[in-house]
KOLDRENNU-112518 format. One line per 5 residues: number of its first residue (from 1); for each residue x, y, z of N, C-alpha, C. Coordinates in Angstrom, 3 decimals, padded with zeros to 6 digits. Layout:
BEGIN
NUM = X/Y/Z/X/Y/Z/X/Y/Z | ...
This chain:
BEGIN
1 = 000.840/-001.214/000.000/000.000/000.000/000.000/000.864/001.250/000.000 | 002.125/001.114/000.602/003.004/002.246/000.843/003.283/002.789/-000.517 | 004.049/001.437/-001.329/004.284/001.701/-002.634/003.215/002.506/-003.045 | 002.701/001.492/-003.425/001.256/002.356/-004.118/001.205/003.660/-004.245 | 001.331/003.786/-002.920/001.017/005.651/-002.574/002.187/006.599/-003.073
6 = 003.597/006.095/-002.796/004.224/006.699/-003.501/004.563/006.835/-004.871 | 003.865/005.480/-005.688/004.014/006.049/-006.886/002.594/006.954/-007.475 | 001.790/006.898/-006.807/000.996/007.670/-007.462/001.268/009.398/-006.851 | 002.043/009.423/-005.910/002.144/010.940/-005.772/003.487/011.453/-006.899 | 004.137/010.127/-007.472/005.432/010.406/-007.926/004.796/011.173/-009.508
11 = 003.578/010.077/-010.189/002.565/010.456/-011.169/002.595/012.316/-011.189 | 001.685/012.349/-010.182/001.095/013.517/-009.982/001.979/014.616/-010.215 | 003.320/014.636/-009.211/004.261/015.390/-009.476/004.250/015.524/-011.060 | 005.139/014.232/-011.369/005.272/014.530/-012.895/004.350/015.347/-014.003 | 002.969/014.704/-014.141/002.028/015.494/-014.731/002.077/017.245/-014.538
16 = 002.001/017.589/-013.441/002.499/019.157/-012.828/003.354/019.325/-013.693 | 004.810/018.924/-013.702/005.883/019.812/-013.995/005.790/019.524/-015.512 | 005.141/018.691/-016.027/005.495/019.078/-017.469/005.168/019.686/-018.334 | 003.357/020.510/-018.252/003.077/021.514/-018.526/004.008/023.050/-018.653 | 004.519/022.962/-016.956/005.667/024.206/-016.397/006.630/024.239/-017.074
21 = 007.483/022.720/-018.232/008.636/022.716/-018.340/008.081/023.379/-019.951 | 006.497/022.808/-020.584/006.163/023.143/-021.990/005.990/024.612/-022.110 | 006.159/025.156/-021.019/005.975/026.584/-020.983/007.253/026.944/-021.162 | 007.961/026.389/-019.844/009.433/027.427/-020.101/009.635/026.853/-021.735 | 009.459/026.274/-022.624/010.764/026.056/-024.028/009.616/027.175/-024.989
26 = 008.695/027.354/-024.385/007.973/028.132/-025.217/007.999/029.309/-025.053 | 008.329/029.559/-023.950/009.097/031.205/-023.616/010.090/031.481/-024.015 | 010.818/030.429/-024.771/012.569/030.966/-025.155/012.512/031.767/-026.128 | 013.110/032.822/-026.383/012.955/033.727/-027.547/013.706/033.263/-028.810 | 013.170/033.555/-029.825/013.880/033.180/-030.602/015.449/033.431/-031.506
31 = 016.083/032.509/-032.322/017.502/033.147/-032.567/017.105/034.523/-033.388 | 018.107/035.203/-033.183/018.570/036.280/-034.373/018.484/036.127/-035.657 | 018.309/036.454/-036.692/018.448/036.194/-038.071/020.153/035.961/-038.530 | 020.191/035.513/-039.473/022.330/035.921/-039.919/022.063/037.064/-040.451 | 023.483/037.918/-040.203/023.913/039.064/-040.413/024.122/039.147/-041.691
36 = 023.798/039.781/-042.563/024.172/040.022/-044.369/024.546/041.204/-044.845 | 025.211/041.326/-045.361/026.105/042.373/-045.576/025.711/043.272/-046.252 | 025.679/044.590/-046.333/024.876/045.424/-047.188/026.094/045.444/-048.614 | 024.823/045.921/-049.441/025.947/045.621/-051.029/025.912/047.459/-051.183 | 027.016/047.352/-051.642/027.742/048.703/-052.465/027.125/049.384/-053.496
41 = 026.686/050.619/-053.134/026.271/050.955/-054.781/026.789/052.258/-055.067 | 027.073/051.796/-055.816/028.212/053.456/-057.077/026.886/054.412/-057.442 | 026.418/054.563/-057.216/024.821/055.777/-057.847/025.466/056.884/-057.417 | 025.353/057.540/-057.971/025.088/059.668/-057.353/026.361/059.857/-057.829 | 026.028/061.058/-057.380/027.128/062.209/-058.002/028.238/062.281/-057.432
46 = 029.633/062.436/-057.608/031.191/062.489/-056.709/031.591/063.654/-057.354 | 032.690/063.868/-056.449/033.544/064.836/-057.017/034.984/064.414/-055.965 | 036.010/064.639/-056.654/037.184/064.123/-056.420/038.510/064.807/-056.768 | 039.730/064.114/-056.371/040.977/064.952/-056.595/041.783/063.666/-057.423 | 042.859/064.069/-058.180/043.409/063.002/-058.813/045.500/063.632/-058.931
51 = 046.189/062.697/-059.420/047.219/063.264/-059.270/048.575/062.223/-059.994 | 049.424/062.628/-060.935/050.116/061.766/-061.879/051.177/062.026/-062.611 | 051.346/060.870/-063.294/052.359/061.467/-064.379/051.488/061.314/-065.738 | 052.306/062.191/-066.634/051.954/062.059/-067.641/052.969/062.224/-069.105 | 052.670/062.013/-070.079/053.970/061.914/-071.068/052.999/061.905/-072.559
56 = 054.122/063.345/-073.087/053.330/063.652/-074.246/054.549/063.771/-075.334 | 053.856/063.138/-076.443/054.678/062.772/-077.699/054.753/063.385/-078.794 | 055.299/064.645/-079.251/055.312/065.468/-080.266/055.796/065.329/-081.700 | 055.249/065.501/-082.644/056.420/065.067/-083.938/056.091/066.714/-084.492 | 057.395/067.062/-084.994/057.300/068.322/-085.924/057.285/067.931/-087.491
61 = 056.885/068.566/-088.262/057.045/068.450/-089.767/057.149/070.570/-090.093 | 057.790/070.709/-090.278/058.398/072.117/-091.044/057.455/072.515/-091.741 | 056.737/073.243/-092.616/055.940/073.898/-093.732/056.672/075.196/-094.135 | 058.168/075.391/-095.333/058.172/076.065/-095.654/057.052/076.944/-096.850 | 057.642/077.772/-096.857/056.616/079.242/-098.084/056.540/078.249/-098.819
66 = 057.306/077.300/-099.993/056.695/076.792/-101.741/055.908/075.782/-100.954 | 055.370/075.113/-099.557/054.516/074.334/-099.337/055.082/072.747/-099.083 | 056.323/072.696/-099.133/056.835/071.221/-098.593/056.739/070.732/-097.329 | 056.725/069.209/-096.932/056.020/069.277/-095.255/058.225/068.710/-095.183 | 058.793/069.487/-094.467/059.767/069.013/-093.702/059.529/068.037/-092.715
71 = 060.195/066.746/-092.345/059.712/066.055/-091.133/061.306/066.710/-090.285 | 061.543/067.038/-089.221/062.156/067.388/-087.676/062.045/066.893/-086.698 | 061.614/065.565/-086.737/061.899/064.453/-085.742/060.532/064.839/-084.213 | 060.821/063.603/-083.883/060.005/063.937/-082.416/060.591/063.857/-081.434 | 059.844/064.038/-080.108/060.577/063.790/-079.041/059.546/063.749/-077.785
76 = 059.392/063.392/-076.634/059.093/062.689/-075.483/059.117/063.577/-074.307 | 058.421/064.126/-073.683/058.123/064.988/-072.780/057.376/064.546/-071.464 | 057.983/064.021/-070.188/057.522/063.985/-068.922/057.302/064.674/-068.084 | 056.309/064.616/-067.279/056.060/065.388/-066.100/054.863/065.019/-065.000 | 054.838/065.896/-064.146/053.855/065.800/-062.822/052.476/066.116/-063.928
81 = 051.399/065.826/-063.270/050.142/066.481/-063.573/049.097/066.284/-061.946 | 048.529/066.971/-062.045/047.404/067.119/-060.754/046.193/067.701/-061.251 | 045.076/067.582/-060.218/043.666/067.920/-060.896/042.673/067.748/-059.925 | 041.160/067.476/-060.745/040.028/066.775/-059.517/039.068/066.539/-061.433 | 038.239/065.950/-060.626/037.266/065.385/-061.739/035.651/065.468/-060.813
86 = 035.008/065.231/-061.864/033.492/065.730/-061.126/032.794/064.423/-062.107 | 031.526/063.612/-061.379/030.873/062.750/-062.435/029.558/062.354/-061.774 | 028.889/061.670/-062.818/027.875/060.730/-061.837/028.061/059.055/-062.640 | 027.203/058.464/-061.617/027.672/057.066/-062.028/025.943/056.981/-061.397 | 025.439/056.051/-062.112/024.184/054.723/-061.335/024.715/053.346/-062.138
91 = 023.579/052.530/-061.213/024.528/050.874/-061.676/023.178/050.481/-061.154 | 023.053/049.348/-062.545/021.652/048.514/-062.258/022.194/047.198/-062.474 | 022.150/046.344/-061.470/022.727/044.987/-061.254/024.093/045.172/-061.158 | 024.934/044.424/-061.739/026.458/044.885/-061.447/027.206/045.273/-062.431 | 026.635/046.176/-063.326/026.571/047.208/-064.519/026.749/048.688/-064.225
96 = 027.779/049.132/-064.150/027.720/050.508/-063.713/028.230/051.608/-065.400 | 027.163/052.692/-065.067/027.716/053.654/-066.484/027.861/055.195/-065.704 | 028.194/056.056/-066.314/028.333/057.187/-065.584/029.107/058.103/-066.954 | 029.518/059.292/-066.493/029.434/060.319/-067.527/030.843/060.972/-066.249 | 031.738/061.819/-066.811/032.750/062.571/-065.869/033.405/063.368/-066.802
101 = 033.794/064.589/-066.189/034.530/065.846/-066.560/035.755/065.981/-065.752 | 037.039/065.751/-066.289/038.335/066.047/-065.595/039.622/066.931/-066.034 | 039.447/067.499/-065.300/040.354/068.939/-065.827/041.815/069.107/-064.997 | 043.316/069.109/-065.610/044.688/068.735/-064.851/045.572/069.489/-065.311 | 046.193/070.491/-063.717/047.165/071.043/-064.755/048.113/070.211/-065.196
106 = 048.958/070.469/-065.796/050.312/069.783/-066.216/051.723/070.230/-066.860 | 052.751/070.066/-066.142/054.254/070.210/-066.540/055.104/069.322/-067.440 | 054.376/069.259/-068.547/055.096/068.434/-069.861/056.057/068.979/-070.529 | 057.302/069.253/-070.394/058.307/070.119/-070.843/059.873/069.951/-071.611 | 059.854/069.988/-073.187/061.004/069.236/-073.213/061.375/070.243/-074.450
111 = 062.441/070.100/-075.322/063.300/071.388/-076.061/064.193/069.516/-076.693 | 064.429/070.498/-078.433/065.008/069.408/-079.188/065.426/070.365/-079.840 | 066.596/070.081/-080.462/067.867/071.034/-081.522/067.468/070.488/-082.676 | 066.851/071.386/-083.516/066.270/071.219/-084.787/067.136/070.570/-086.057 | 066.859/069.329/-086.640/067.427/069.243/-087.134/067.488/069.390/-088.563
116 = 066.922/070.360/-089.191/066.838/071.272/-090.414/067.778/072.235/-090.070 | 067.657/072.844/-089.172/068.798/074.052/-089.146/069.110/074.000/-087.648 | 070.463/073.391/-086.684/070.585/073.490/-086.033/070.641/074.637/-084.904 | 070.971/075.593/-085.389/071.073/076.972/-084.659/070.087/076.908/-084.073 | 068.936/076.681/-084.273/067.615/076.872/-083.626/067.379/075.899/-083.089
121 = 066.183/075.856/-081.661/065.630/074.310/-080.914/064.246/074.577/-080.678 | 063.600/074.050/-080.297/062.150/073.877/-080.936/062.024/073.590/-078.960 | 061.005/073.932/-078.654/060.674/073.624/-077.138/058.951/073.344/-077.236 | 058.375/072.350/-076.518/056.997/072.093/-076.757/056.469/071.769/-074.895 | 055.720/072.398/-074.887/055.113/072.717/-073.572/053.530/072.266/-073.178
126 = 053.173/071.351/-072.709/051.599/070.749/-072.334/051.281/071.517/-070.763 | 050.573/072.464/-071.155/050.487/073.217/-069.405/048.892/072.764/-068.949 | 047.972/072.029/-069.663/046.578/071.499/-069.118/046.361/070.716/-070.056 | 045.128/069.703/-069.264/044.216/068.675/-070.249/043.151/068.270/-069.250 | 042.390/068.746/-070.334/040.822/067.933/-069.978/040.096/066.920/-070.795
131 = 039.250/066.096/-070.226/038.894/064.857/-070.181/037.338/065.136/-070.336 | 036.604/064.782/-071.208/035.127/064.539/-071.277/034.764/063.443/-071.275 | 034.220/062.268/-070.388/033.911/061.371/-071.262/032.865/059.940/-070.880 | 032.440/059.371/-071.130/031.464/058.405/-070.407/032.339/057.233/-070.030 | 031.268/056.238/-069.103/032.263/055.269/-068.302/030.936/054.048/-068.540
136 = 031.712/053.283/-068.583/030.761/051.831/-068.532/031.709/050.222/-067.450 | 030.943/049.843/-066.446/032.191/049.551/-065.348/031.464/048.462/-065.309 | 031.694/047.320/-064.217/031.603/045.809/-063.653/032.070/046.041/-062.374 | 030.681/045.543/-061.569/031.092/045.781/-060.134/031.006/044.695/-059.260 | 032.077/044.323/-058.468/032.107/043.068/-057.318/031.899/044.004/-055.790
141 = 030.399/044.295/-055.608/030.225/045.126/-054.573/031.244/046.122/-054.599 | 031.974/046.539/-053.485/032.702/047.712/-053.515/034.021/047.901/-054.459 | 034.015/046.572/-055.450/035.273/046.743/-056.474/034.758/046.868/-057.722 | 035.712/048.154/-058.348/035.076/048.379/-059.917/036.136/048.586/-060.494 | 035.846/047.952/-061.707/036.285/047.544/-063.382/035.590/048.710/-064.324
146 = 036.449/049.474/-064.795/035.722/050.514/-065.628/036.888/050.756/-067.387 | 036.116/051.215/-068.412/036.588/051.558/-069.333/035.735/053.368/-069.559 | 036.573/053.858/-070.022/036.137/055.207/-070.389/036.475/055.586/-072.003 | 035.651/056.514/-072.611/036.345/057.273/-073.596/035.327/058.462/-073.912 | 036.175/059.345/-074.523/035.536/060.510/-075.185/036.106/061.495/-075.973
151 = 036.282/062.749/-075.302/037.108/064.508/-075.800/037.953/064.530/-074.869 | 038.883/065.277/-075.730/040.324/065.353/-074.579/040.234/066.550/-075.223 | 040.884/067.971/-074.440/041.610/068.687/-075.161/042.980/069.064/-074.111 | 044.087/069.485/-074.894/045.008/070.242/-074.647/045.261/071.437/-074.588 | 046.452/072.327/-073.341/046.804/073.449/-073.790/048.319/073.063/-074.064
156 = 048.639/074.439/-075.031/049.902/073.640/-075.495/050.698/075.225/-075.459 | 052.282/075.255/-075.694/052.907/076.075/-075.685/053.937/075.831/-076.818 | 054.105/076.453/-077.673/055.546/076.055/-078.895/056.500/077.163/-078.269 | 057.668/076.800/-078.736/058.788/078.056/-079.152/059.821/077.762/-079.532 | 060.222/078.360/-080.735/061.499/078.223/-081.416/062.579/079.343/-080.564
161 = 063.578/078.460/-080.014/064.458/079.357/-079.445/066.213/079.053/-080.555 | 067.032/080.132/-079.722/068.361/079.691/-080.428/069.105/078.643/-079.661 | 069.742/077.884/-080.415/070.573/077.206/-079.876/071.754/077.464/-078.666 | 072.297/078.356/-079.469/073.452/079.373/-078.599/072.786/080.001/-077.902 | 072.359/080.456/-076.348/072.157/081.544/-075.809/070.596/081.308/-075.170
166 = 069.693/080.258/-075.880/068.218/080.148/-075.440/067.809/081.601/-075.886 | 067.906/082.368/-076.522/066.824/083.629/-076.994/065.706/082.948/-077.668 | 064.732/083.463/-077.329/063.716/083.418/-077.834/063.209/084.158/-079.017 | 062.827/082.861/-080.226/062.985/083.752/-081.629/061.148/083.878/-082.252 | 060.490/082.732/-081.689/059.093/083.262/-082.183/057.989/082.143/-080.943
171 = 056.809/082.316/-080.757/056.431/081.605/-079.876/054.924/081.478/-080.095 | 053.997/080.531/-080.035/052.676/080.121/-080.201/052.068/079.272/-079.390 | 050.838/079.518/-078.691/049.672/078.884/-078.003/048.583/078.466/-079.036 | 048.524/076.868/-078.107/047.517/076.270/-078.937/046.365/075.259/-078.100 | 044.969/075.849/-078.248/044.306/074.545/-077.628/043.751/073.525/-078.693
176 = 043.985/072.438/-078.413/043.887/070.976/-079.204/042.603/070.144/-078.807 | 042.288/070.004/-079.625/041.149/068.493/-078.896/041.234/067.720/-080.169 | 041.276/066.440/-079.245/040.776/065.050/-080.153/040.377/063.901/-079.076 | 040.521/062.787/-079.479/039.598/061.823/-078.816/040.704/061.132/-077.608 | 040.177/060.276/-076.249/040.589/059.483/-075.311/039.867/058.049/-074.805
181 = 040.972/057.532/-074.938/039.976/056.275/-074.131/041.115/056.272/-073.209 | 040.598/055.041/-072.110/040.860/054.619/-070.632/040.532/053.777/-070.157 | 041.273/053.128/-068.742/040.585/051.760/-067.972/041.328/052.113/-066.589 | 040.322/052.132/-065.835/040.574/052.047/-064.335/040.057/051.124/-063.468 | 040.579/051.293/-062.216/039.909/050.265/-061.163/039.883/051.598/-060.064
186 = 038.401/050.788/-059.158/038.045/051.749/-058.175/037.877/050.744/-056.926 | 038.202/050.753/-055.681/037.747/050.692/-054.581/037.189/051.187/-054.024 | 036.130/051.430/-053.164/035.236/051.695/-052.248/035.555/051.199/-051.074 | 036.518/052.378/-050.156/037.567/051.783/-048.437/036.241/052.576/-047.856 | 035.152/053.026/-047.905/034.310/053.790/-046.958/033.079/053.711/-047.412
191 = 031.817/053.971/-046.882/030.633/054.304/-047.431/030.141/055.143/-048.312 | 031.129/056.325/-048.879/030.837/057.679/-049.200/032.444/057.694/-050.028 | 033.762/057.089/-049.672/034.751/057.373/-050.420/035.603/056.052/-050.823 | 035.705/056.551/-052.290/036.382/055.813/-053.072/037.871/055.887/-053.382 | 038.970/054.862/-053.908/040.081/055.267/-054.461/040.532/054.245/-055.262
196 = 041.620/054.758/-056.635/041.650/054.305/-057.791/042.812/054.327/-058.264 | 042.871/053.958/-059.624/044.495/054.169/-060.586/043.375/053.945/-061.632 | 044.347/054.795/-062.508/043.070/054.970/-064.117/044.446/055.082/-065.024 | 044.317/055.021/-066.481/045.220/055.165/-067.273/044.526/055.683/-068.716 | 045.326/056.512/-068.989/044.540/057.262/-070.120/045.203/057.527/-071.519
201 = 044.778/057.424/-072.516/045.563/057.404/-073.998/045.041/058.545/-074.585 | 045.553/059.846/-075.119/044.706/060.942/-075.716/045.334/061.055/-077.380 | 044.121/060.972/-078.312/044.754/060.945/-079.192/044.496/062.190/-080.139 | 045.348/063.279/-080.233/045.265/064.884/-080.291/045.869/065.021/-081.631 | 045.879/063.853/-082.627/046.258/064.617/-084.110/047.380/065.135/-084.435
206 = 047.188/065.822/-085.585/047.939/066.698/-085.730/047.077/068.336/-086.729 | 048.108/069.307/-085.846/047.481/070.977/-086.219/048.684/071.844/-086.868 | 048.416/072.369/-087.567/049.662/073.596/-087.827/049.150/074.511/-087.082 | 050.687/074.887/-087.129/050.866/076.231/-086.426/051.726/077.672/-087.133 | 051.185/078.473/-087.099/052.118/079.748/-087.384/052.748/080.668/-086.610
211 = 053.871/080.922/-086.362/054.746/081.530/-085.610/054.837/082.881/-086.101 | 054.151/084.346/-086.146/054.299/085.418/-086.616/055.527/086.203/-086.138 | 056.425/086.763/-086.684/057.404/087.339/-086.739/057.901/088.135/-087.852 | 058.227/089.015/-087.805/058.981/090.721/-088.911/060.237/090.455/-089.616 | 060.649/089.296/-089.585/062.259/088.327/-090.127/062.005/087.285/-091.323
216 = 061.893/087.885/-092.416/061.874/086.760/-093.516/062.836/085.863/-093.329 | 064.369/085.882/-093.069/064.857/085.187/-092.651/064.927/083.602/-092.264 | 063.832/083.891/-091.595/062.993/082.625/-090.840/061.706/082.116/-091.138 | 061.447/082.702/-092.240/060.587/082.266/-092.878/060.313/080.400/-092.723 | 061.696/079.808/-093.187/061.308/078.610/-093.362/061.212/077.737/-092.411
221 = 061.164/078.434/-091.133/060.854/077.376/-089.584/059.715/078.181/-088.810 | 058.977/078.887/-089.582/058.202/079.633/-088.809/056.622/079.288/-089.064 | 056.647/077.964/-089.269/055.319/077.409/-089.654/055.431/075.980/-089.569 | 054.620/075.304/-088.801/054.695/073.888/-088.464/054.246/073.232/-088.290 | 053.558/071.496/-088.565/052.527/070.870/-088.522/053.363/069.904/-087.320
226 = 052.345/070.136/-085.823/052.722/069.152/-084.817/051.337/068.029/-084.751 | 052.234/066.749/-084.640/051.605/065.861/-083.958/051.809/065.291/-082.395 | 050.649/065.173/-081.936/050.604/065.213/-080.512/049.665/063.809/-079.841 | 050.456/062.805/-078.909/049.483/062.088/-077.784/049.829/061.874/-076.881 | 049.259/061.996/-076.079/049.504/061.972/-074.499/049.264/060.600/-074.063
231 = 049.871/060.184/-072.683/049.681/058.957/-072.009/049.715/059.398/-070.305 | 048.594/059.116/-069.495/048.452/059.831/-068.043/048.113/058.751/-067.527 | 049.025/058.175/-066.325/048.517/057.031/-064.850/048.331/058.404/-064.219 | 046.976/058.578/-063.243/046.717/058.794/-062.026/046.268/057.968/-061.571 | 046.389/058.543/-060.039/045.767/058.204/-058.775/044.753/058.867/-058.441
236 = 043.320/058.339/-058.013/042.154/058.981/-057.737/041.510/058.948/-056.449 | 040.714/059.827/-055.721/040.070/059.905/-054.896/039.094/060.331/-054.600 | 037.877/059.517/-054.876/037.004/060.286/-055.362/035.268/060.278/-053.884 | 034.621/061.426/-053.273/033.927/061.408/-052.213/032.401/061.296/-052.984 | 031.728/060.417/-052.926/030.277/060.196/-053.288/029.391/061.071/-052.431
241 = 028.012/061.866/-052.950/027.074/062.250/-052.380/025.990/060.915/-052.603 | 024.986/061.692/-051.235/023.603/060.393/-051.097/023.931/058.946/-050.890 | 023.226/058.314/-050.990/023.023/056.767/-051.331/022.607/056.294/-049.793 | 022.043/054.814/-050.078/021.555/054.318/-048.647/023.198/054.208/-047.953 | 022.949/054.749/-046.610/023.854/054.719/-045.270/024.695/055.436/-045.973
246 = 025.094/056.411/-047.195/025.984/056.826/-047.462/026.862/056.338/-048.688 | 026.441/055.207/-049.552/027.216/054.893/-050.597/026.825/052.967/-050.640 | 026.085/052.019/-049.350/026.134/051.186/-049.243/024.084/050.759/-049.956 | 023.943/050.256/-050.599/022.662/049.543/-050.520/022.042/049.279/-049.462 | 020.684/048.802/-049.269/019.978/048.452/-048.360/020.276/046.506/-048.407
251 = 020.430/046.154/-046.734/020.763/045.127/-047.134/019.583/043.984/-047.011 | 019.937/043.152/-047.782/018.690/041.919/-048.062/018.298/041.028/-046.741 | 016.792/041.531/-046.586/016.708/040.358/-045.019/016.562/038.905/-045.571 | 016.960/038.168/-045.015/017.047/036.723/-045.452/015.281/036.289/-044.974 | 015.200/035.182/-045.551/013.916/034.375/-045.935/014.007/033.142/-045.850
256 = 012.745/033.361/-044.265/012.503/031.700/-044.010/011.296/031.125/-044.428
């Protein structure tokens, strides 16, 4: 009988607590979702600073008075260049296009001893270039693959000096445009700022030029058909306006 009794109070207990225990697992809150990463988006407008070398390639050809083209060799001109660029970009899927304006001064500076008439040296000077041009890119979230092309123009500086002494014997300004293409890569180290290396090919033709001066003399170096292209690596840095959190997409809640 003892038994008895204790197992039926042992019952009872049990029945009690297991309601109490179906409660507590039903009070447990539930997990967190996983964390997902918000995706990158290149949209809106930037504006930026950039900064490089650059190297511009001149060929002279002579045009005396009866109309013959003299060729006078070329020559190779390095220097610093610096700047900023302004653009917009949107990107639908991982397709990015955009449109940008970049404007740089530049110290392209080099002098060659003519070789039609040595006495004289020919000096060719690139003091700016700007960049018009659209962009079409491939994006791995915050990494971009871009090609560009468009209008380039140049400012340019000639001068025929003397050999002996550097006097200066006649001198001409010229702005140039012809066409550019390009390919860069961009990172995205922030929500709002980007940074890059771009490389650029400008292909600027060729223009005559006339050198006015009171010296028949010189008639026959005082007129000249230059050909000109440039080649520019910068470095870019470029600060995005708007976008969700600042430059990042909204990120995807996962689905149960």
């Amino acid at each position: 009988m003892k038994k008895f009794l204790l197992g039926t109070v042992g019952l009872v207990a049990l029945g009690m607590a297991a309601p109490a225990s179906a409660a507590d697992l039903r009070a447990r809150p539930a997990a967190p979702p996983p964390y997902v990463a918000p995706i990158y988006d290149w949209s809106g407008f930037y504006i930026g600073a950039n900064g490089g070398w650059g190297q511009s390639r001149n060929c002279w050809d002579f045009v005396p008075v009866a109309g013959a083209i003299i060729p006078d060799g070329c020559r190779n001109q390095s220097g610093g260049i610096v700047g900023g660029q302004l653009g917009y970009r949107w990107q639908t899927g991982q397709f990015v296009f955009g449109v940008e304006g970049q404007g740089d001064w530049a110290d392209l500076n080099s002098s060659h001893v003519s070789l039609i008439n040595p006495a004289f040296t020919t000096r060719t000077k690139v003091e700016g270039i700007g960049l018009f041009t659209g962009q079409i890119g491939y994006a791995w979230n915050a990494a971009l693959l871009y090609l560009k092309g468009g209008a380039a123009v140049t400012s340019n500086r000639f001068d025929i000096l003397t050999t002996l002494g550097g006097g200066s014997v006649a001198s001409a300004s010229s702005t140039r445009w012809g066409g550019a293409v390009g390919v860069g890569f961009e990172y995205g180290f922030a929500p709002n700022w980007s940074a890059g290396i771009e490389y650029d090919h400008l292909f600027m033709g060729d223009a005559n030029n006339s050198f006015s001066v009171a010296n028949p003399a010189l008639s026959a170096v005082l007129n000249s058909r230059i050909t000109q292209d440039v080649d520019m690596v910068t470095v870019r840095v470029n600060y995005r306006f708007g976008g969700y959190g600042g430059g990042y997409g909204a990120p995807v809640a996962p689905r149960y």
